[in-house]
N, CA, C and O atoms as a GROMACS GRO file, in nm:
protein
  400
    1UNK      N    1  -0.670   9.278  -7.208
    1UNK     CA    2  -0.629   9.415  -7.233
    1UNK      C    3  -0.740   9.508  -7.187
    1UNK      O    4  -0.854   9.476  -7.222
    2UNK      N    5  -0.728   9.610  -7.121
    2UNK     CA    6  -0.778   9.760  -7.085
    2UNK      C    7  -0.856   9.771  -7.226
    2UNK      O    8  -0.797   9.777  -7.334
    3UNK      N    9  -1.017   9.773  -7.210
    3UNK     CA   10  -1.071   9.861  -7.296
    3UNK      C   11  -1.029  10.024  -7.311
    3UNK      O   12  -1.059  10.082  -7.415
    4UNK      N   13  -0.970  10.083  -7.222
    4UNK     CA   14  -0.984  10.236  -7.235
    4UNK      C   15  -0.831  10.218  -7.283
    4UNK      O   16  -0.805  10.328  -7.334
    5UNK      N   17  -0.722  10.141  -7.293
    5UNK     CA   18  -0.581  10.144  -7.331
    5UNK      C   19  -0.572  10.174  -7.458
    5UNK      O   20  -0.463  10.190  -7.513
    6UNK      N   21  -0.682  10.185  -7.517
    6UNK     CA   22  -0.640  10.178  -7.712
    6UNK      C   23  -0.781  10.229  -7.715
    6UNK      O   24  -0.871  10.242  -7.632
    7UNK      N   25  -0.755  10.268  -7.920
    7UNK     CA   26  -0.892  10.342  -7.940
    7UNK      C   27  -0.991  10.230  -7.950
    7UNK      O   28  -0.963  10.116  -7.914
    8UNK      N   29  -1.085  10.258  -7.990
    8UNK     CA   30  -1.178  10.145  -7.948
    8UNK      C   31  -1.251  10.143  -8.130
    8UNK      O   32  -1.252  10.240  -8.206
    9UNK      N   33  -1.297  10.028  -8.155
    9UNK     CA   34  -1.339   9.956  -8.284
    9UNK      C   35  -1.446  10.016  -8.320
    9UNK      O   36  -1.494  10.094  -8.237
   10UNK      N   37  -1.508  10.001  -8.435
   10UNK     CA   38  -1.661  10.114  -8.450
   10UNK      C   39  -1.760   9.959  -8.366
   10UNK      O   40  -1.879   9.988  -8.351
   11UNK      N   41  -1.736   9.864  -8.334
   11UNK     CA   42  -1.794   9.784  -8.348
   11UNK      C   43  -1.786   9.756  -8.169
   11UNK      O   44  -1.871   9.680  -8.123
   12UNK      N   45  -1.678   9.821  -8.068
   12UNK     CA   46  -1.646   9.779  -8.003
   12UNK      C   47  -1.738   9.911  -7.948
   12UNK      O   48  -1.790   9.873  -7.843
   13UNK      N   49  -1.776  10.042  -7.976
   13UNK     CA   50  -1.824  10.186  -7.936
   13UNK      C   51  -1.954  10.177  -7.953
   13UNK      O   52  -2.014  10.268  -7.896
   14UNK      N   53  -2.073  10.044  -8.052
   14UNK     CA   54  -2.153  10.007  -8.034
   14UNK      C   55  -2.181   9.912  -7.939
   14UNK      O   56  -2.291   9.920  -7.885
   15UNK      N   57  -2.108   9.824  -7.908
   15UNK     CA   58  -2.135   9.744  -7.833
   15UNK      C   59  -2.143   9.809  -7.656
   15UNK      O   60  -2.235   9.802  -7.575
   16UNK      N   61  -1.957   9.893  -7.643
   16UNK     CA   62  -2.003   9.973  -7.522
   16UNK      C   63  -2.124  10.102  -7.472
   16UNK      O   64  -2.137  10.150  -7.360
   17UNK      N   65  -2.198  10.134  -7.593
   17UNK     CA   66  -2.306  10.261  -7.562
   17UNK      C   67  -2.367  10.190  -7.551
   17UNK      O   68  -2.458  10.256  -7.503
   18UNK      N   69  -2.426  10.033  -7.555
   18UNK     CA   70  -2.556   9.961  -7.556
   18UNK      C   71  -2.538   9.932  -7.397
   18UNK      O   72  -2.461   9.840  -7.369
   19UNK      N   73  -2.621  10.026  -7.252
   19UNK     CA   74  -2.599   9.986  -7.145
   19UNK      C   75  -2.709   9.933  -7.081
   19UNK      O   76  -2.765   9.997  -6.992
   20UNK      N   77  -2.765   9.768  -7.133
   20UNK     CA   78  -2.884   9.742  -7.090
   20UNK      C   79  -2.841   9.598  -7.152
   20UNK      O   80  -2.824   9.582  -7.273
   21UNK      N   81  -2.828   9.502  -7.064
   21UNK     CA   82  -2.835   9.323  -7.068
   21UNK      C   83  -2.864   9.324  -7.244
   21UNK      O   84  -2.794   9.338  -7.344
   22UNK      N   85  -2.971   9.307  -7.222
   22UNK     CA   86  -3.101   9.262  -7.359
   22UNK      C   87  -3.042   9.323  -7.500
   22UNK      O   88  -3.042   9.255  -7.603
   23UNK      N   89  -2.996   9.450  -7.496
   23UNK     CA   90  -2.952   9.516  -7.610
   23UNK      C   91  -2.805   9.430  -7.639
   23UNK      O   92  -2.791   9.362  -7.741
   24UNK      N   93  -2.701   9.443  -7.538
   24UNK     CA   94  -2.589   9.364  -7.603
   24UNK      C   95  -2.632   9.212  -7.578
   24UNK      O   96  -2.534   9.167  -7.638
   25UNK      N   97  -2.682   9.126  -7.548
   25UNK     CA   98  -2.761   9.020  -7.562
   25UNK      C   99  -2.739   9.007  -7.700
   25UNK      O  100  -2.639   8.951  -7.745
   26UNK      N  101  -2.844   9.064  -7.781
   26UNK     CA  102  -2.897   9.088  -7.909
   26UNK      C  103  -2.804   9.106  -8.027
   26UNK      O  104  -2.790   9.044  -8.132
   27UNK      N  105  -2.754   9.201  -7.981
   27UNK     CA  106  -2.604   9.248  -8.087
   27UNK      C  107  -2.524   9.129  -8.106
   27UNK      O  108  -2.503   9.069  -8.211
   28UNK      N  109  -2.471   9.094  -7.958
   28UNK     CA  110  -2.417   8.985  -7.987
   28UNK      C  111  -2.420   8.862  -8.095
   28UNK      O  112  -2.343   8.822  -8.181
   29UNK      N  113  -2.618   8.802  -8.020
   29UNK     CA  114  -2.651   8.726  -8.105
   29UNK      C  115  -2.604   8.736  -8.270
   29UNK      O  116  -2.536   8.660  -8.339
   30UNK      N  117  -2.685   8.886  -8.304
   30UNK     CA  118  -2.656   8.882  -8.437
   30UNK      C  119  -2.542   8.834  -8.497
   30UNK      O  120  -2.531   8.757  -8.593
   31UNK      N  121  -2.426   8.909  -8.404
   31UNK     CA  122  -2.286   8.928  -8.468
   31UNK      C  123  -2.240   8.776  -8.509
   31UNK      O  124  -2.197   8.746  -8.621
   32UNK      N  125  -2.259   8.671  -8.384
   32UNK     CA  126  -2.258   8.556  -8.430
   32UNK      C  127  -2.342   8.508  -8.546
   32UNK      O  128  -2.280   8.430  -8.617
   33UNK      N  129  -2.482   8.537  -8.590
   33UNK     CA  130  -2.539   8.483  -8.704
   33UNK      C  131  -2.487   8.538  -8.798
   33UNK      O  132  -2.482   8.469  -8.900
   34UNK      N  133  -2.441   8.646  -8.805
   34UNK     CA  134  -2.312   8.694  -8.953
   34UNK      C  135  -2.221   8.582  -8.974
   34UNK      O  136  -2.220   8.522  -9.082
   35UNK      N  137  -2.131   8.546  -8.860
   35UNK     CA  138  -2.033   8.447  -8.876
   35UNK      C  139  -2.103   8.317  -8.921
   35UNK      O  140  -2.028   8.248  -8.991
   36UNK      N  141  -2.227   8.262  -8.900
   36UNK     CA  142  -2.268   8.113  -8.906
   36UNK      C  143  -2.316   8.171  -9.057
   36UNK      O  144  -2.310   8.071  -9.129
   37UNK      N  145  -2.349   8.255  -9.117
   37UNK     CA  146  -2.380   8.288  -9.240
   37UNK      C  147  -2.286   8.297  -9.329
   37UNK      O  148  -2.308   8.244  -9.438
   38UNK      N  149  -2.165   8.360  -9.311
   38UNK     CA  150  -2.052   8.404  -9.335
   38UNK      C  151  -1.960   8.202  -9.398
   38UNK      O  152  -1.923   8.167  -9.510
   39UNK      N  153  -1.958   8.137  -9.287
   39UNK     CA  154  -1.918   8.026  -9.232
   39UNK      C  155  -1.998   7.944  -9.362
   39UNK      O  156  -1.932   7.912  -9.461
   40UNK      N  157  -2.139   7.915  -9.353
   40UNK     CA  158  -2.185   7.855  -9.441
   40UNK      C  159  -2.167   7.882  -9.625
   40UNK      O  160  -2.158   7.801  -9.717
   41UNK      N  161  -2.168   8.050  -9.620
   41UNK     CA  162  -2.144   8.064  -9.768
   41UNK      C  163  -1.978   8.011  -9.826
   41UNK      O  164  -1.958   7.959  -9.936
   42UNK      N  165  -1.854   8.045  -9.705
   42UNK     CA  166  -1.728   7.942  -9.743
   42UNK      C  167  -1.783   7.789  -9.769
   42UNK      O  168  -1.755   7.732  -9.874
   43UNK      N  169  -1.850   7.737  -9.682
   43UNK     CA  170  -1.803   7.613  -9.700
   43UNK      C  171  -1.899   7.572  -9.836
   43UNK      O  172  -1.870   7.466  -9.892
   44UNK      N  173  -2.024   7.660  -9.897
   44UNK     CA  174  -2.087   7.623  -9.989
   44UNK      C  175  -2.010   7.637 -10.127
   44UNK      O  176  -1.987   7.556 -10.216
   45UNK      N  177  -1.975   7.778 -10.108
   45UNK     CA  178  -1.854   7.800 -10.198
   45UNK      C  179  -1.739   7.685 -10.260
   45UNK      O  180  -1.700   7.641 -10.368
   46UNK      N  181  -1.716   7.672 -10.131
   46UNK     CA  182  -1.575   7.570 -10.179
   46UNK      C  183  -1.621   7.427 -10.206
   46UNK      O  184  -1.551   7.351 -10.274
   47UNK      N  185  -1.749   7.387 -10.149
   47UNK     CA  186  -1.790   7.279 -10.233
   47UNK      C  187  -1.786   7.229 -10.342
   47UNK      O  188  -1.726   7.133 -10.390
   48UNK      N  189  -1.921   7.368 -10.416
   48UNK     CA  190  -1.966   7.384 -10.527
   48UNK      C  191  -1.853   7.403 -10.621
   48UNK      O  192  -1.875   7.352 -10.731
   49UNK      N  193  -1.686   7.488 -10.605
   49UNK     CA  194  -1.600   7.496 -10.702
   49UNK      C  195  -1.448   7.422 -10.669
   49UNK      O  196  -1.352   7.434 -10.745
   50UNK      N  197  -1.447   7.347 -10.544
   50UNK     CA  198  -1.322   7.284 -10.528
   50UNK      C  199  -1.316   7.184 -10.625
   50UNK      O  200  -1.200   7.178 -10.665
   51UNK      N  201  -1.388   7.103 -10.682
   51UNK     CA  202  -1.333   6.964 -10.764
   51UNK      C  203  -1.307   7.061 -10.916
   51UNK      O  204  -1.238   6.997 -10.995
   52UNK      N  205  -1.344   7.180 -10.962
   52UNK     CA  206  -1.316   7.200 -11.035
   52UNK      C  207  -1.224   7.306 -11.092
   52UNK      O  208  -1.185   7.317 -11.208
   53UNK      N  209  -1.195   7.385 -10.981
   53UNK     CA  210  -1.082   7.497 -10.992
   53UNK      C  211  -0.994   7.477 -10.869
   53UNK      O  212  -1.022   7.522 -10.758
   54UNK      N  213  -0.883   7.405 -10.899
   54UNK     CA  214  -0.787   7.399 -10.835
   54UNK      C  215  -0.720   7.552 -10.853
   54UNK      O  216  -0.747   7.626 -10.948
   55UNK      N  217  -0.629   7.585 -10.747
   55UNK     CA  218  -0.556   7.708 -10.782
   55UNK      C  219  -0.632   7.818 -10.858
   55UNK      O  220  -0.576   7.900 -10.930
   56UNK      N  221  -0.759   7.811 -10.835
   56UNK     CA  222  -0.790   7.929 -10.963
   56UNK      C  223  -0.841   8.084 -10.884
   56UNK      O  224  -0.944   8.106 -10.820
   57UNK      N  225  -0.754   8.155 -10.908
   57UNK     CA  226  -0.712   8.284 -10.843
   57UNK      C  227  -0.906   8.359 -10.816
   57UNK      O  228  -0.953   8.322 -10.708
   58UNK      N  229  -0.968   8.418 -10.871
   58UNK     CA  230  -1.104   8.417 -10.831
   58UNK      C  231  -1.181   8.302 -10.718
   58UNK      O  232  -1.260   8.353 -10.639
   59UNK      N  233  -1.162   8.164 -10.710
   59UNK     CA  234  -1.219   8.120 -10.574
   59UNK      C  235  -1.130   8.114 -10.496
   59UNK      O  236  -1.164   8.040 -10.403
   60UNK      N  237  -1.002   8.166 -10.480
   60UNK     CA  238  -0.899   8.229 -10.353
   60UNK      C  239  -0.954   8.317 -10.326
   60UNK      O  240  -1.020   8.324 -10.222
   61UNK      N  241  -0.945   8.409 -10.409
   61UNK     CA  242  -0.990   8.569 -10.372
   61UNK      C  243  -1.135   8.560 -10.319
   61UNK      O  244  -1.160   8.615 -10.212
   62UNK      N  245  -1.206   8.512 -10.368
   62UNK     CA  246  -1.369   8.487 -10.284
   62UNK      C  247  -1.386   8.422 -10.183
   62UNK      O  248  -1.482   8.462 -10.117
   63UNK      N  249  -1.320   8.317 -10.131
   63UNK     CA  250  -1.317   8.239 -10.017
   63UNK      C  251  -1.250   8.354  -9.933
   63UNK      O  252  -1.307   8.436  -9.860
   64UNK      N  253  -1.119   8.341  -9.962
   64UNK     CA  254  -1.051   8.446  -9.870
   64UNK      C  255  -1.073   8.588  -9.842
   64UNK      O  256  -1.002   8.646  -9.760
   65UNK      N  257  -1.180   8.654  -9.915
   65UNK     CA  258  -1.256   8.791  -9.881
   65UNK      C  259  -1.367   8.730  -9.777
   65UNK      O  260  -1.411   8.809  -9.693
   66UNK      N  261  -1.417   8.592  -9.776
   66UNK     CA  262  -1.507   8.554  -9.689
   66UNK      C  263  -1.482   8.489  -9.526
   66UNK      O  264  -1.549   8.478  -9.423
   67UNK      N  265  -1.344   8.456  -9.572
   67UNK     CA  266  -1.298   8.417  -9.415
   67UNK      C  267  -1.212   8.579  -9.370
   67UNK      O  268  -1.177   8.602  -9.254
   68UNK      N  269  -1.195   8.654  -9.456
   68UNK     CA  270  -1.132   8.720  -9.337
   68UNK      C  271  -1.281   8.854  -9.311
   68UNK      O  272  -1.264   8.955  -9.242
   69UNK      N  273  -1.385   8.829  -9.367
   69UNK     CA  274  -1.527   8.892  -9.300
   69UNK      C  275  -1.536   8.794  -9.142
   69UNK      O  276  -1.559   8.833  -9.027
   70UNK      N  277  -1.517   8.703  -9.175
   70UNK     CA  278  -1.527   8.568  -9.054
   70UNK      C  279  -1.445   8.647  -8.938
   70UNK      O  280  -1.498   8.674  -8.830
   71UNK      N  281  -1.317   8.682  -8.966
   71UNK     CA  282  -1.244   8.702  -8.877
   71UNK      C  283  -1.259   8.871  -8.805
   71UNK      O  284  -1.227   8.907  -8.692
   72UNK      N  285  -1.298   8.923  -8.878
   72UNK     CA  286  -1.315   9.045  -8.831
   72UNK      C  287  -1.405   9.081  -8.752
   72UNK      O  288  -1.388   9.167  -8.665
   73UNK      N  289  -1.547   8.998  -8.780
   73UNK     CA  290  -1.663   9.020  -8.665
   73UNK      C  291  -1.615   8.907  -8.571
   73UNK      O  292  -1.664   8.929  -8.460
   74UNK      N  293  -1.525   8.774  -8.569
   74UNK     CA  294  -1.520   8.749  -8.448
   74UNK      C  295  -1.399   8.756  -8.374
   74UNK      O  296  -1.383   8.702  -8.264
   75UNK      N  297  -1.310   8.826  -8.435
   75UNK     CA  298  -1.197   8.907  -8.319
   75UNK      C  299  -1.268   8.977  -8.233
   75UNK      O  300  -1.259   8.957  -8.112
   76UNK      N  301  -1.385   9.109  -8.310
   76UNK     CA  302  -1.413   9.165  -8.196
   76UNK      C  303  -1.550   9.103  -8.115
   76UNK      O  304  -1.595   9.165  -8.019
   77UNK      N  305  -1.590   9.022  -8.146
   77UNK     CA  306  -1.684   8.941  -8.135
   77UNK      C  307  -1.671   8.868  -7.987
   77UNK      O  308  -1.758   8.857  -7.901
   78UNK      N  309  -1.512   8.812  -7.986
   78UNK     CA  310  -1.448   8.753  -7.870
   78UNK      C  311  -1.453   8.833  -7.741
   78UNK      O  312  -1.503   8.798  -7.634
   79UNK      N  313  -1.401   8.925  -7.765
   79UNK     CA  314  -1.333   9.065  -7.667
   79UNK      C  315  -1.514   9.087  -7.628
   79UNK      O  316  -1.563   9.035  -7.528
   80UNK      N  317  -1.558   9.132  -7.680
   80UNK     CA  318  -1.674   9.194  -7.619
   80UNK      C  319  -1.779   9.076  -7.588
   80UNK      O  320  -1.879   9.120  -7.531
   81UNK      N  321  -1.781   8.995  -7.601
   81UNK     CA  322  -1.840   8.889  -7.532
   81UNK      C  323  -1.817   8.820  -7.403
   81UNK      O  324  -1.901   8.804  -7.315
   82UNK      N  325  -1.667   8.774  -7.402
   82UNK     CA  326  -1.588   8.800  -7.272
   82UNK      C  327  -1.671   8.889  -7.155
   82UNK      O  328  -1.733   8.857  -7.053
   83UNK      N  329  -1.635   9.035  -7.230
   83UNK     CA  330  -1.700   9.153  -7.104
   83UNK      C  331  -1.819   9.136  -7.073
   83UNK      O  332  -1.870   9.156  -6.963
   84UNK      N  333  -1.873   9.096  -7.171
   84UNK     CA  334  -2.058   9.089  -7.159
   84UNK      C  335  -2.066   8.993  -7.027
   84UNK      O  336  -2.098   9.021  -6.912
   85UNK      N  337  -2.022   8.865  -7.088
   85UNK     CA  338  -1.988   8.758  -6.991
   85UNK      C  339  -1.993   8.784  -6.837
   85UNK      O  340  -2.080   8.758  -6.754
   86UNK      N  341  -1.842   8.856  -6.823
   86UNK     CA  342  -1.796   8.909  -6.738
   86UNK      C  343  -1.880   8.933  -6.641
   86UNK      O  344  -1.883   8.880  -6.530
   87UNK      N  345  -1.971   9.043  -6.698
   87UNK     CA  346  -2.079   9.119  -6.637
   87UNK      C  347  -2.220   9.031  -6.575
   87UNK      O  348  -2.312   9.045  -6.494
   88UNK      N  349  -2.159   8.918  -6.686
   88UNK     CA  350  -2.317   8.850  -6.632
   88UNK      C  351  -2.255   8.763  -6.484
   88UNK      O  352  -2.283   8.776  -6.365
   89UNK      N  353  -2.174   8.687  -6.544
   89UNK     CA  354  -2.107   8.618  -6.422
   89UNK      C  355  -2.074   8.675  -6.264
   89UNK      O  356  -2.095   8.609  -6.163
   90UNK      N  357  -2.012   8.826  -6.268
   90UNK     CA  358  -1.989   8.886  -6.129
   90UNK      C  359  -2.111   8.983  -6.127
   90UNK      O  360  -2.085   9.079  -6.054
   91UNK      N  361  -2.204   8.988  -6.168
   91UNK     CA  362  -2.361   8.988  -6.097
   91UNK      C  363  -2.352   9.183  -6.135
   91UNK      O  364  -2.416   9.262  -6.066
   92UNK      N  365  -2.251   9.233  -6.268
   92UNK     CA  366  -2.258   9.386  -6.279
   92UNK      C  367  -2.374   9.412  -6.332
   92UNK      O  368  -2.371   9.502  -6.416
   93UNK      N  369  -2.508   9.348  -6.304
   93UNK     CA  370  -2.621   9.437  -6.342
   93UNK      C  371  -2.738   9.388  -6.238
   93UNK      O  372  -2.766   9.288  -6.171
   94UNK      N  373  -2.797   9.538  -6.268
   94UNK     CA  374  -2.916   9.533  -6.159
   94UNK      C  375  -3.015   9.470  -6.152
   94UNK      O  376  -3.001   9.405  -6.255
   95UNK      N  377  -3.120   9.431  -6.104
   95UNK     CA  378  -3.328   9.375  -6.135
   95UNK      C  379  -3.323   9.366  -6.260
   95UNK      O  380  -3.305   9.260  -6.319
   96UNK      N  381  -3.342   9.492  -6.325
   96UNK     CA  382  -3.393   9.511  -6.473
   96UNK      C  383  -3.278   9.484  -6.586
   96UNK      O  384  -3.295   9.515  -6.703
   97UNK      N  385  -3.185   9.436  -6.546
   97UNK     CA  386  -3.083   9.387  -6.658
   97UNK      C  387  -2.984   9.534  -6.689
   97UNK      O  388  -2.924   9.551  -6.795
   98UNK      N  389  -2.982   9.602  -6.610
   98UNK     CA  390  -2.883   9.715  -6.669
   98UNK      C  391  -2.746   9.706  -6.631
   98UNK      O  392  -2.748   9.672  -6.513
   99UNK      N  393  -2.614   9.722  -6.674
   99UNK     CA  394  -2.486   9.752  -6.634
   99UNK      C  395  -2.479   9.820  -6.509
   99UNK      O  396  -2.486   9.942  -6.518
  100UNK      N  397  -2.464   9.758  -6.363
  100UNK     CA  398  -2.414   9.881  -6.270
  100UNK      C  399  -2.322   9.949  -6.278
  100UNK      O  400  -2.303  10.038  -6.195
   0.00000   0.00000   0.00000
């Protein structure tokens, strides 16, 4: 999909003002260490209370406030990585790492 076809994400308007390799590099990185953080506190979670609360409406609601944090930084996580990609692969930046 056309970045300019739709409004764009608060997350997607940081990522496009960052016009320098190294900066979305970075962002990126992070965005993924949210998810591997994100990722680890589910699965610690459900460790620590699956043998003992089956069905019990509080570790639904906490798991599932934690996977859909999961999903939200890497929907857009996908899309703008892609482009980053993109950019690295068909050679859109100059010497110094900037977006041509």
């Amino acid at each position: 999909m056309n970045k300019d076809a739709r409004e764009w994400t608060e997350g997607e308007k940081k990522f496009f003002a960052m016009k320098d390799k190294f900066s979305r590099e970075m962002w990126l990185q992070e965005q993924l260490e949210k998810i591997l953080v994100l990722s680890h506190r589910a699965m610690t979670f459900w460790d620590a209370r699956y043998s003992s609360c089956s069905e019990d409406s509080e570790f639904y609601e906490e798991l599932t406030d934690i996977t859909m944090d999961i999903r939200n930084i890497s929907g857009e996580l996908t899309a703008m990585g892609a482009t980053h990609a993109d950019c690295i692969l068909f050679d859109e930046y100059d010497e110094d790492g900037n977006v041509v």
